[in-house]
Phi, psi and omega in degrees: 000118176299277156315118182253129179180143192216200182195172163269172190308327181279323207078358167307323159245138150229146162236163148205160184242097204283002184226138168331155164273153195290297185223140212271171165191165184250126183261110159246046183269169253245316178301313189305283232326297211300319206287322170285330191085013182225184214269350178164150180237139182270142197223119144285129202241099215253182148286163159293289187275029142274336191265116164272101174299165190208118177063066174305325194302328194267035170224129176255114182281141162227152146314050216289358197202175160249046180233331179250132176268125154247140169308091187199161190288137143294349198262303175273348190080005161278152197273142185266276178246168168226159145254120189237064149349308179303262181316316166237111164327155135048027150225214183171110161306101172264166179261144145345322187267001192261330182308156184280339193223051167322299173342327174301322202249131185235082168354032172350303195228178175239119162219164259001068190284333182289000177236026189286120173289136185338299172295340173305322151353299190248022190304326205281318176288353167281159190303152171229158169209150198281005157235245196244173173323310233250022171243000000 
């Protein structure tokens, strides 16, 4: 996948990224959780300065650490990106689910895999079902 571009849920934000991500990845340290609300977050991994926001004005920033940034629509509250300056130079973490095709990406790895919760493990043995229960 050449091109990386998404939106948020309103659509109020969109980016797109004209060169590929360097890399896909799954985050299970104890911040994606709090900051997604989920057991862990998949991140396309961008050049910083490759990624172009479109209506900047509708994106709000938080601090979350003083090392991390976080990205999200004001209007709806989805989280867009992350940044870690400190720690990764020169890139900006999307979250996945903002992509137009996630499906395409596929994870290699999982890293802070030692805070991974336990059952996430066994995601592929629970019952599925292809909508909600009552199907």
């Amino acid at each position: 996948m050449n091109e990386v571009r998404g939106a948020c849920h309103c659509g109020a934000v969109s980016y797109q990224c004209q060169s590929g991500p360097l890399a896909v990845v799954n985050c299970h340290c104890s911040l994606c959780r709090r900051m997604s609300g989920a057991a862990f977050s998949t991140y396309a991994v961008v050049g910083q300065d490759q990624l172009a926001v479109e209506n900047k004005t509708a994106l709000s920033a938080f601090r979350m650490t003083d090392k991390v940034t976080w990205h999200f629509c004001s209007s709806c509250g989805t989280p867009v990106y992350n940044v870690n300056p400190a720690d990764y130079p020169g890139v900006a973490m999307i979250y996945l689910g903002t992509l137009a095709n996630p499906e395409k990406m596929t994870p290699p790895v999982n890293v802070f895999a030692s805070s991974r919760l336990d059952w996430v493990n066994n995601l592929a043995e629970l019952r599925s079902y292809p909508h909600d229960m009552t199907e």
